[in-house]
PALO-550429 format. One line per field, with one value per residue: x, y, z of N, C-alpha, C in turn; residue in three letters; residue number from 1. Coordinates in steps of 0.1 Angstrom, whole numbers, plus 2048, in hexadecimal, padded with zeros to 3 digits. Layout:
# PALO-550429
neast (X ...)
nnorth (Y ...)
nup (Z ...)
caeast (X ...)
canorth (Y ...)
caup (Z ...)
ceast (X ...)
cnorth (Y ...)
cup (Z ...)
resn (ALA ...)
resi (NUM ...)
***
This chain:
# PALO-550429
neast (808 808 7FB 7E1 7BA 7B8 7C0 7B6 7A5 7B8 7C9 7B7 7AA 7C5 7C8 7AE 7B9 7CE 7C2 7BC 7D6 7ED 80F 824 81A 812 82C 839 81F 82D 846 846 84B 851 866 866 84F 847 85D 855 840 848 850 83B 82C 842 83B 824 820 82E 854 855 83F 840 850 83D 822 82E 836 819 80C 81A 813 7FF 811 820 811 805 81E 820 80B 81B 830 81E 81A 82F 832 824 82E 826 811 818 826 812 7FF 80B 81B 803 7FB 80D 814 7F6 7F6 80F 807 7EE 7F7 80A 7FA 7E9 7F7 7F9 7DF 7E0 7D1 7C4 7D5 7DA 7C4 7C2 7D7 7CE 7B7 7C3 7D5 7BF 7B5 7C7 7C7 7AF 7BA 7C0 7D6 7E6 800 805 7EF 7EF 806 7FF 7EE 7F8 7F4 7DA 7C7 7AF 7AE 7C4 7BA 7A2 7B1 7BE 7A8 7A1 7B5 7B7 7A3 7B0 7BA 7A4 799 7AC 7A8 791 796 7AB 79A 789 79C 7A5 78B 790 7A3 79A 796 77E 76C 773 767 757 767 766 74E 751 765 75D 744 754 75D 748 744 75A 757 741 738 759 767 752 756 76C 770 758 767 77E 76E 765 77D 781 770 77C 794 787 784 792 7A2 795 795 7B0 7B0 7A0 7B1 7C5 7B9 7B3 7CE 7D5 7C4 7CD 7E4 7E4 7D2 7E9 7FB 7EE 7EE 806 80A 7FD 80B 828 81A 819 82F 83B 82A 831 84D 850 843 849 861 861 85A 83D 834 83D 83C 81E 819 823 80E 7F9 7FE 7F4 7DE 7C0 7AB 78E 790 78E 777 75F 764 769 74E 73D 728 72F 748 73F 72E 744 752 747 743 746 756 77D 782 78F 78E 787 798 795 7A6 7AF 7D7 7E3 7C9 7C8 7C4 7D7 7D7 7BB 7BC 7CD 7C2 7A7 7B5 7C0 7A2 79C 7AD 7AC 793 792 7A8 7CA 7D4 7BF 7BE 7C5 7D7 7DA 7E6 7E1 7F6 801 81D 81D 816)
nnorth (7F4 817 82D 841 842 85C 870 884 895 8A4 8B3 8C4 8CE 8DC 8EA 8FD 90C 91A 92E 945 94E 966 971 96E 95D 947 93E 939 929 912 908 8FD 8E9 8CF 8D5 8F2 8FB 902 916 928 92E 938 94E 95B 95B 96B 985 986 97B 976 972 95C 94D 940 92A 917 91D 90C 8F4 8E7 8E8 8D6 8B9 8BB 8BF 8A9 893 897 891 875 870 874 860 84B 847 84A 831 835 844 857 85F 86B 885 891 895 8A3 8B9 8CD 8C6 8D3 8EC 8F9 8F6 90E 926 92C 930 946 957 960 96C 987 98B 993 989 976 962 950 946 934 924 918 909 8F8 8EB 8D7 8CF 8BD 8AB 89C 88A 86F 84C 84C 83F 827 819 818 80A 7EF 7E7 7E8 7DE 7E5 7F6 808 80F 824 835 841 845 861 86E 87B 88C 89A 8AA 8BD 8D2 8D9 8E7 8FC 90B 918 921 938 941 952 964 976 981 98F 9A0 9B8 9D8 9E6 9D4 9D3 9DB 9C1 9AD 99D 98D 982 96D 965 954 946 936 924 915 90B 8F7 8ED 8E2 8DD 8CF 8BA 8AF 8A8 890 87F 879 868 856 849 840 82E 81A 811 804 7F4 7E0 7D8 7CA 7B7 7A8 7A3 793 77C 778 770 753 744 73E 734 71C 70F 709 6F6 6E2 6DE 6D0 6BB 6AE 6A5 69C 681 672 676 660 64C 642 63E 624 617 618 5FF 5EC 5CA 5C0 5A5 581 574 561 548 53E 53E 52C 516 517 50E 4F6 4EA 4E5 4D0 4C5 4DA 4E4 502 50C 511 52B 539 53D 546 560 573 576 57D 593 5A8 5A5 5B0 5C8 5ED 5FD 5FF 5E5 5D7 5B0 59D 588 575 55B 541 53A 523 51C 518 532 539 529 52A 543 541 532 545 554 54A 549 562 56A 558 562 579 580 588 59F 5B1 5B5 5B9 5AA 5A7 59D 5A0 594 58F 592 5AA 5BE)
nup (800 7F7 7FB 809 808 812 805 7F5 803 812 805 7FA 812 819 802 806 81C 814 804 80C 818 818 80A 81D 82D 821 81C 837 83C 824 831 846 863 87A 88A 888 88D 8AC 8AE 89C 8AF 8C7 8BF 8B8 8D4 8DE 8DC 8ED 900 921 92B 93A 93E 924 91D 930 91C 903 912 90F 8F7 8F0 8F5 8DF 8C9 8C9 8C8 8AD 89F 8A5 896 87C 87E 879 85F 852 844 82F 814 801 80C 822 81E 812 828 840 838 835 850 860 857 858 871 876 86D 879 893 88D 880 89A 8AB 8A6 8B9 8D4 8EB 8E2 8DC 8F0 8F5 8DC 8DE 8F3 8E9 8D5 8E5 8F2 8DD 8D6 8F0 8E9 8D3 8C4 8D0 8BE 8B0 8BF 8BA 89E 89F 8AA 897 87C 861 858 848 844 860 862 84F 85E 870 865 85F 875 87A 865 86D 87B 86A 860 879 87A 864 86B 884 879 867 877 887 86A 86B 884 881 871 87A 87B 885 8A1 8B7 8B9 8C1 8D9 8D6 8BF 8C1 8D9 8C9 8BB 8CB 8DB 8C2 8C3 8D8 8D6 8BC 8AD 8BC 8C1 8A8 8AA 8BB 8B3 89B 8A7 8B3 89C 896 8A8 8AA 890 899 8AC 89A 88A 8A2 8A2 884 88C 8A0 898 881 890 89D 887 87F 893 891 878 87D 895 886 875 885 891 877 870 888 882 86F 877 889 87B 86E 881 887 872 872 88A 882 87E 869 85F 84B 841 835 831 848 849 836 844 85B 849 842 856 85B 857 840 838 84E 85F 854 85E 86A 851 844 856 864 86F 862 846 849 84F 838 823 830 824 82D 83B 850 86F 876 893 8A4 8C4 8DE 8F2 8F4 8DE 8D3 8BA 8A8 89B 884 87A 872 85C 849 844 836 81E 816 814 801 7EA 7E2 7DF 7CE 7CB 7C1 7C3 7DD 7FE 817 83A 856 87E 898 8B7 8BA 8AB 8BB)
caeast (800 810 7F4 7DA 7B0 7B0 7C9 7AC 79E 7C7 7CB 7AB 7B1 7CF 7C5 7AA 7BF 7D7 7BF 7C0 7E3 7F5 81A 829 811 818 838 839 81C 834 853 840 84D 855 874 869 844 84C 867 84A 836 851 850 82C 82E 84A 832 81C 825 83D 85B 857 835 844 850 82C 81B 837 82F 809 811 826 80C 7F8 81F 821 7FF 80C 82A 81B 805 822 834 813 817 83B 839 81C 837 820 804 821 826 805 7F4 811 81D 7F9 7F4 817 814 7ED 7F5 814 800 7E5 7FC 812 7EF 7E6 808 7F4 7DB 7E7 7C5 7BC 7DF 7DD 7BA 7C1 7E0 7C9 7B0 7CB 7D6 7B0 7B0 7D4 7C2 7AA 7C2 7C7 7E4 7EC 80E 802 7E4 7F8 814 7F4 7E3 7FC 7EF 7C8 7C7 7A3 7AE 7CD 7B1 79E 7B7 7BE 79C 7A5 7BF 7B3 79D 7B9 7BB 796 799 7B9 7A3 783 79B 7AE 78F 789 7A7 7A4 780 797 7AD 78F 794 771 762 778 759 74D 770 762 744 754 76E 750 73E 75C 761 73F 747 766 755 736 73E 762 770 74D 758 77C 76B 758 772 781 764 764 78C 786 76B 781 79D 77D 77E 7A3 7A4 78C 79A 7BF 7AD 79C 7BB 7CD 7AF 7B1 7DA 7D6 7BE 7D5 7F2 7DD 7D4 7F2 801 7E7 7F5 816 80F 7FA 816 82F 816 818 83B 83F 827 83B 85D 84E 83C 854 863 861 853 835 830 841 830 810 816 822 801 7EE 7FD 7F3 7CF 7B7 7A3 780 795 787 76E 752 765 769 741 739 71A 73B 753 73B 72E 752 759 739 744 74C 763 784 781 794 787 78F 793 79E 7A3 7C1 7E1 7E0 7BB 7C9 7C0 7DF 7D2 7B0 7BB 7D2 7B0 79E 7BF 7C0 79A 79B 7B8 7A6 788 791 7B5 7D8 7D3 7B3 7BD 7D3 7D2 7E5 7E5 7EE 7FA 804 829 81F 80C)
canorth (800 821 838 83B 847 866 87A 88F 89D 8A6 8B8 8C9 8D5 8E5 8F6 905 90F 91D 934 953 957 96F 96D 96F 952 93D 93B 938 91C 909 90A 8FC 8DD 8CD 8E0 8FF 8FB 904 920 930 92D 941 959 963 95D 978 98F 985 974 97B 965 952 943 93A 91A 910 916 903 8E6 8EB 8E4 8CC 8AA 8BD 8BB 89B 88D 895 889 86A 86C 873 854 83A 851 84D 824 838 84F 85F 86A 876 890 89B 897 8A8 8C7 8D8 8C8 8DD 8FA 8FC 8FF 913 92B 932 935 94D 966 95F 976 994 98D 98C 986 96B 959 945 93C 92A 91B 90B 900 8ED 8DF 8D2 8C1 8B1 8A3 892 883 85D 84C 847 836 819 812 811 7FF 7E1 7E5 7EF 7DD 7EC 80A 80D 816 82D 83E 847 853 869 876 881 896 8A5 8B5 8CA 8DE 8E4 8F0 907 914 91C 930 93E 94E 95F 96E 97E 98B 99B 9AA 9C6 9E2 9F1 9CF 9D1 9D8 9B6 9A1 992 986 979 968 959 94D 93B 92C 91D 90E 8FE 8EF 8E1 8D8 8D9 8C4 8B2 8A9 89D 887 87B 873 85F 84B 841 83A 827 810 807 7FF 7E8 7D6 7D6 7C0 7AF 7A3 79B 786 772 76D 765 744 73B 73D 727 711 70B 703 6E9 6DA 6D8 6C9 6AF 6A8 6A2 692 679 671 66E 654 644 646 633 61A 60E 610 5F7 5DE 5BE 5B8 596 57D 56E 558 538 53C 540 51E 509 514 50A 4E8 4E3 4E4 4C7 4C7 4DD 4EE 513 512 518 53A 545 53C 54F 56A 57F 57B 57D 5A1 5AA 5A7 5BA 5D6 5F3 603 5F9 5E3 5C8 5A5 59C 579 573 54F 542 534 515 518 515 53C 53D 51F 52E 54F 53E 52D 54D 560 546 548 571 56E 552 565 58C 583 590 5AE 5BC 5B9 5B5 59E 5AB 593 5A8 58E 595 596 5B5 5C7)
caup (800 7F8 802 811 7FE 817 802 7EE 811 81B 7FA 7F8 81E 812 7FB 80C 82A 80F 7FA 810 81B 813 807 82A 83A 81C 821 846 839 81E 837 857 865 88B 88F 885 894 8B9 8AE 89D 8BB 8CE 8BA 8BD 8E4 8E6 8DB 8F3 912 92C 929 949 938 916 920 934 911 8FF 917 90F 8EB 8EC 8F1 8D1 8BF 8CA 8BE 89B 898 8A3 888 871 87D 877 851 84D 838 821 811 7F7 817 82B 81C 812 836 849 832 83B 85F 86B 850 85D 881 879 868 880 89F 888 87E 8A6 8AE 8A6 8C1 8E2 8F3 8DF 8DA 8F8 8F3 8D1 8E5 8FA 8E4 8CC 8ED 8F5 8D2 8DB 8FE 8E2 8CB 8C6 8CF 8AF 8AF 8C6 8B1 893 8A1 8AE 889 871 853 857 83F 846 86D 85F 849 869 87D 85E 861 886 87B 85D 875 883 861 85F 882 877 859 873 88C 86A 85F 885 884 863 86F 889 878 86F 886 87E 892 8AF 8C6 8B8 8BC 8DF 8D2 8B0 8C7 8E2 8C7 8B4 8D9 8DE 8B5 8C5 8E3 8D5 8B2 8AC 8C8 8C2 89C 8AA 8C3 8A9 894 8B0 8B2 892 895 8B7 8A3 887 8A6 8B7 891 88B 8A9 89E 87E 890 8AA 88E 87A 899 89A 878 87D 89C 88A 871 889 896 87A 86C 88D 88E 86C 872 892 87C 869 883 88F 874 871 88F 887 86A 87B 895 87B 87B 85B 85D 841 848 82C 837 858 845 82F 84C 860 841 845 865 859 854 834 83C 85A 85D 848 866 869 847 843 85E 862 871 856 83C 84B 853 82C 81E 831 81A 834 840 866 875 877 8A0 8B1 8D0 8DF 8FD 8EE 8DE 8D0 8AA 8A5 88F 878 875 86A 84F 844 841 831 814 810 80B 7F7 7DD 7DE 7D7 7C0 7D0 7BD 7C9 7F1 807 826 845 865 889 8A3 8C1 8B5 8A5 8C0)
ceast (809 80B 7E7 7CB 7B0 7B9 7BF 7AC 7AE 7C7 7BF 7AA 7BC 7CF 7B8 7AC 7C7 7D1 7BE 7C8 7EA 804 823 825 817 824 83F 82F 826 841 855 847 84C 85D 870 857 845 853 85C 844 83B 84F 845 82C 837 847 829 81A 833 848 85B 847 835 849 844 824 824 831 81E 807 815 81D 807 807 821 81B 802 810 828 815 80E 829 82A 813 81E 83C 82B 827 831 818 80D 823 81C 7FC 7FA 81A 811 7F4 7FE 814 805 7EC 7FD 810 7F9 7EC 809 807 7EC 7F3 7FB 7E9 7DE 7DA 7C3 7C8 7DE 7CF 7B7 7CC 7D8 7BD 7B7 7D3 7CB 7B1 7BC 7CC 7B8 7B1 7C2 7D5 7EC 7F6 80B 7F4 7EB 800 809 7F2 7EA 7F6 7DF 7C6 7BA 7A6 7B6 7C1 7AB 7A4 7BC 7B4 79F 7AD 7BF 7A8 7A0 7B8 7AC 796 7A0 7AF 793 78F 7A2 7A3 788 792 7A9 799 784 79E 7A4 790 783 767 769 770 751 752 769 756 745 75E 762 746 749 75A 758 741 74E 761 749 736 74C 76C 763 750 768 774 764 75E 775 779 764 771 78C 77D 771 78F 797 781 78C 7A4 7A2 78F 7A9 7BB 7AA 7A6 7C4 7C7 7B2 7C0 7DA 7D2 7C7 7DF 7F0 7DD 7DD 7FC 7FD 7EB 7FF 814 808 807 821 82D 818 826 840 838 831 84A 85C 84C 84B 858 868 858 84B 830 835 83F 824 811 81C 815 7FA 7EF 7F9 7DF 7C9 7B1 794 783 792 77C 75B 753 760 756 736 730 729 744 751 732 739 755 752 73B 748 75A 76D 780 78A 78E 78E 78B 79C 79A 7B1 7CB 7E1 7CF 7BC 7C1 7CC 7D9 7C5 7B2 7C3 7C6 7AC 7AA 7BD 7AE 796 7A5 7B4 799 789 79D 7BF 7D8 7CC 7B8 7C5 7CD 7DC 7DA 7ED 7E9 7FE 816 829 81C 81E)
cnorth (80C 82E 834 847 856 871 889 896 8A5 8B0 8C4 8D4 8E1 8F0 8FF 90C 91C 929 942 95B 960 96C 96A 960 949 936 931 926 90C 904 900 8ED 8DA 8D6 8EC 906 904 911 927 939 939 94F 962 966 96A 984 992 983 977 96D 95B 948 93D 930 917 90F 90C 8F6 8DF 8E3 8DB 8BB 8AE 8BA 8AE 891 88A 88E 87B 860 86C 865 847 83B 84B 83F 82A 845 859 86C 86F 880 89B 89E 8A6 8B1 8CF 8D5 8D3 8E8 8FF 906 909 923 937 935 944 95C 96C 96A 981 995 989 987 979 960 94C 93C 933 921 90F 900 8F3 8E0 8D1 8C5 8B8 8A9 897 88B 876 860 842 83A 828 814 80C 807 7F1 7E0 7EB 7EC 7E2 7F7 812 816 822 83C 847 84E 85D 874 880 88F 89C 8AD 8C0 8D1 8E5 8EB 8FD 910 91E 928 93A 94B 957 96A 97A 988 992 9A3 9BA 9CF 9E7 9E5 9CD 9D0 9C9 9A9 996 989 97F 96C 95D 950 93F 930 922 913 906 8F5 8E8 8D8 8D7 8D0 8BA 8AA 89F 890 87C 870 869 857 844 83C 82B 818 809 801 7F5 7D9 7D5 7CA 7B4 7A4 79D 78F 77C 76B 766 756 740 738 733 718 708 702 6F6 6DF 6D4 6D0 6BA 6A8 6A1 696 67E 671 66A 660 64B 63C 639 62B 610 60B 609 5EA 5D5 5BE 5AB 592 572 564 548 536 538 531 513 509 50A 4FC 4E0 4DD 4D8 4CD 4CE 4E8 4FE 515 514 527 540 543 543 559 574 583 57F 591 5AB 5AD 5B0 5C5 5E2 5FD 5FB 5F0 5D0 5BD 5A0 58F 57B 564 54C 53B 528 515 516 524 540 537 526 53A 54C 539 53A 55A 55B 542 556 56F 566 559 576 58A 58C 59B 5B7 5BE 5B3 5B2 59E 59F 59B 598 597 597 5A3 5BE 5CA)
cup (800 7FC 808 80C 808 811 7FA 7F7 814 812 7FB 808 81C 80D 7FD 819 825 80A 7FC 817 816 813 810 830 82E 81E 82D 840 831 828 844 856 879 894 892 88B 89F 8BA 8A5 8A9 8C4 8CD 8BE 8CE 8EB 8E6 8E6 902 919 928 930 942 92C 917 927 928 906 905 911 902 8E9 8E8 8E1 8C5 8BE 8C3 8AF 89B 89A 899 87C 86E 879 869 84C 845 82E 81A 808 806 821 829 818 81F 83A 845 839 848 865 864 855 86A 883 874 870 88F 89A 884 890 8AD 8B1 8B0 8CC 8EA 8F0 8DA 8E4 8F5 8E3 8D4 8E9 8F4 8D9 8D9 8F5 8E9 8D2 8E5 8F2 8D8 8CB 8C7 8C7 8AE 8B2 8BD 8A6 893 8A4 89E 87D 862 852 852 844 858 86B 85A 851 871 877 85E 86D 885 872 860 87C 878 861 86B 87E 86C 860 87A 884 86C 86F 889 876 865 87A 88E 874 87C 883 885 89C 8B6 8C2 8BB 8C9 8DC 8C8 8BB 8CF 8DA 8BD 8C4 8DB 8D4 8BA 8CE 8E0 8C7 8AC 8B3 8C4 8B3 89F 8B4 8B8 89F 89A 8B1 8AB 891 8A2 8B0 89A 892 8A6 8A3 88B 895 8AA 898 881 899 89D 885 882 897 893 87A 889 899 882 876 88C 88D 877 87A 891 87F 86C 87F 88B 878 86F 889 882 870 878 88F 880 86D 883 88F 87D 86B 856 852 845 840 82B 842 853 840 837 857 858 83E 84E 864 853 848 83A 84B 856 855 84E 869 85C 840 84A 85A 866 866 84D 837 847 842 824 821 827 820 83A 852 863 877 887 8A7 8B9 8D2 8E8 8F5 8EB 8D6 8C4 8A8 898 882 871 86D 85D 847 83C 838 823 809 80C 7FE 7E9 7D7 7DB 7CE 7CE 7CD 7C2 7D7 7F3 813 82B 852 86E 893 8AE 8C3 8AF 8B1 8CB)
resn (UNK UNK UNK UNK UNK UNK UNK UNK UNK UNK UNK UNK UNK UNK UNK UNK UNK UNK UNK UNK UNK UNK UNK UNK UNK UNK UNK UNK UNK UNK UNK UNK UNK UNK UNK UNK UNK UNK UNK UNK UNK UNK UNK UNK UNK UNK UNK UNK UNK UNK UNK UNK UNK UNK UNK UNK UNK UNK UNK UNK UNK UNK UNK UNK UNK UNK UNK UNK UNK UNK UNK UNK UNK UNK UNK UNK UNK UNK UNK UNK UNK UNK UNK UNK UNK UNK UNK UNK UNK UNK UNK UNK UNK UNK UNK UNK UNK UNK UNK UNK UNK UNK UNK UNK UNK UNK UNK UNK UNK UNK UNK UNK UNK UNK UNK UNK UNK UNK UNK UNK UNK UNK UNK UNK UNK UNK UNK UNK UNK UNK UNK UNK UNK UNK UNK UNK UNK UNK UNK UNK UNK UNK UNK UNK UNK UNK UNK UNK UNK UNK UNK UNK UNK UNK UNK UNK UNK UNK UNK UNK UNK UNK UNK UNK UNK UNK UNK UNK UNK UNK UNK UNK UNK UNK UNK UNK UNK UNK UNK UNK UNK UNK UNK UNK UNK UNK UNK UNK UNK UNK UNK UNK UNK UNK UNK UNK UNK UNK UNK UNK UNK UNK UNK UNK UNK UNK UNK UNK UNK UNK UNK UNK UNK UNK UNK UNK UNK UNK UNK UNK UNK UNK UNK UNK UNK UNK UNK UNK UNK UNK UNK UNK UNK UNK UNK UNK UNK UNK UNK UNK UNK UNK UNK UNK UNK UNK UNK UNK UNK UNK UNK UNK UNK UNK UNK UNK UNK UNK UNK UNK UNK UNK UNK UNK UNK UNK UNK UNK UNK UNK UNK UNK UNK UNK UNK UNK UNK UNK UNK UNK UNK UNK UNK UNK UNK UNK UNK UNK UNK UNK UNK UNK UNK UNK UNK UNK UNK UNK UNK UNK UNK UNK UNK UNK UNK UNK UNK UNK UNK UNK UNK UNK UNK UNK UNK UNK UNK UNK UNK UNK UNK)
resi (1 2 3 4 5 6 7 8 9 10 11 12 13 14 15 16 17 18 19 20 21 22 23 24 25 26 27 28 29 30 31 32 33 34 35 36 37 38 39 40 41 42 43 44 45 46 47 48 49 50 51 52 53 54 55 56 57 58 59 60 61 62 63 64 65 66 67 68 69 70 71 72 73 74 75 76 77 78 79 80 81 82 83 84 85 86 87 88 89 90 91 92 93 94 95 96 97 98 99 100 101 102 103 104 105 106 107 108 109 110 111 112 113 114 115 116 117 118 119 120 121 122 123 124 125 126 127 128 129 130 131 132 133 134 135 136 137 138 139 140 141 142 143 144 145 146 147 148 149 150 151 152 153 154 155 156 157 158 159 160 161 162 163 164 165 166 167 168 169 170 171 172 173 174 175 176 177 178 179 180 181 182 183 184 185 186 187 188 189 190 191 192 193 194 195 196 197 198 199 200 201 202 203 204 205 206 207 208 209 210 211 212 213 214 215 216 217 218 219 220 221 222 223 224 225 226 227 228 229 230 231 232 233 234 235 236 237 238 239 240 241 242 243 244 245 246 247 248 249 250 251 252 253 254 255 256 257 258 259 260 261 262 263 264 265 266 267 268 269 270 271 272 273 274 275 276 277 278 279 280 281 282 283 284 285 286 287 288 289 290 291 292 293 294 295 296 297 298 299 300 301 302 303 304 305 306 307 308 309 310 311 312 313 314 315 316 317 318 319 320 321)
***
């Protein structure tokens, strides 16, 4: 797999993030990375915040920096969607924390809201690293975080509304009502998301438990195979290789004329042969009863009556067992 179907939406993001910068922000946009993220960030904060609080929002930041790059690493074996996700997730945010300079009021409170949507983030890495081959779960947690640019393009367009000096007397109320936007449906759309990412997780699991079964099944199987085999194995290295054929024709001398011929007439033997499945024919009788004689009897009456060729006629003694 070398990408991944959510590249349209990444693209299309982009370039609507893109379409009302101006030459400056582009830049700052095309430029943006990990490194250079944070050293942004600075920048605007020096405008703003005392020095002694510029590391506390640094920290603040830092899970939401994190979060990414997580997502970059679950990215990093699609080499094509690597670079299209995560050009406009860092150029997005570095963007909107770089227009955010110019208000100092409202700097920290887009700090904190990009820190809110870090607290909801998957954690990516460990999913992927459980479920790396599930594109469908990748796709989802793509979704997750192509929700940070639409955010970026929502607080974006607050900040240009104010930029207008002639609605300054309007900026709290433009500001309180983006606020309420972030807290009922923009945190409710990443949640969301997550949901839908945490369900393809529940079915990701799903499908590894199940191939684990079928991979155990198999195991099985095939160990019952083998152990077959083995058994069998060791039947034949046990058999005697002795020749039973001058045993067999000095029994058959021992026999009177008409000898065996109440066995091989038999309601038993005559079942016994009719069967269409393999089975043993079983006498017992104490030593000495002429059990050997009889069975020569009944060896030389299969053998004239099905041909040498058709069947074979095995005798187990107790030499074999």
């Amino acid at each position: 797999m070398g990408s991944i179907s959510t590249q349209d939406p990444w693209l299309q993001a982009r370039n609507l993030y893109m379409k009302d910068l101006n030459e400056e922000e582009q830049k700052v946009f095309e430029t943006a990375s990990l490194e250079n993220l944070l050293d942004s960030t600075n920048v605007a904060r020096k405008s703003h915040e005392e020095q002694s609080r510029m590391r506390n929002i640094s920290r603040k930041l830092e899970p939401f920096v994190n979060a990414i790059c997580q997502f970059g690493e679950a990215l990093d074996v699609f080499s094509n969607t690597y670079a299209i996700a995560m050009a406009p997730l860092w150029g997005s945010v570095r963007v909107l924390l770089h227009i955010a300079k110019g208000f100092q009021k409202y700097f920290k409170n887009i700090t904190d809201m990009l820190t809110r949507i870090g607290d909801n983030l998957p954690r990516c890495r460990i999913y992927y690293a459980l479920f790396p081959a599930h594109g469908r779960l990748l796709q989802a947690i793509s979704v997750v975080y192509l929700d940070i640019i639409h955010f970026c393009i929502d607080a974006k367009a607050i900040f240009r509304e104010l930029r207008d000096p002639k609605i300054s007397f309007l900026y709290k109320r433009i500001w309180k009502t983006f606020d309420v936007k972030f807290q009922e449906n923009i945190l409710g759309k990443f949640r969301k998301s997550i949901e839908n990412m945490e369900k393809e997780v529940k079915l990701s699991h799903m499908i590894e438990t199940s191939q684990d079964r079928e991979v155990l099944r198999r195991e099985k199987d095939e160990a019952e195979r083998q152990r077959m085999i083995n058994y069998r194995h060791l039947l034949l290295k046990n058999l005697s290789s002795q020749t039973y054929i001058d045993k067999h024709i000095k029994e058959r001398r021992k026999r009177f004329p008409g000898t065996g011929k109440w066995l091989t007439q038999s309601n038993e033997v005559q079942d016994w042969k009719n069967r269409e499945t393999s089975d043993c024919l079983w006498r017992s009788g104490i030593p000495g009863s002429g059990k050997t004689v009889l069975v020569s009897s009944l060896i030389d009456k299969l053998s004239k009556e099905f041909g040498r060729e058709d069947v074979t006629v095995s005798k187990l003694t107790t030499q074999d067992v």
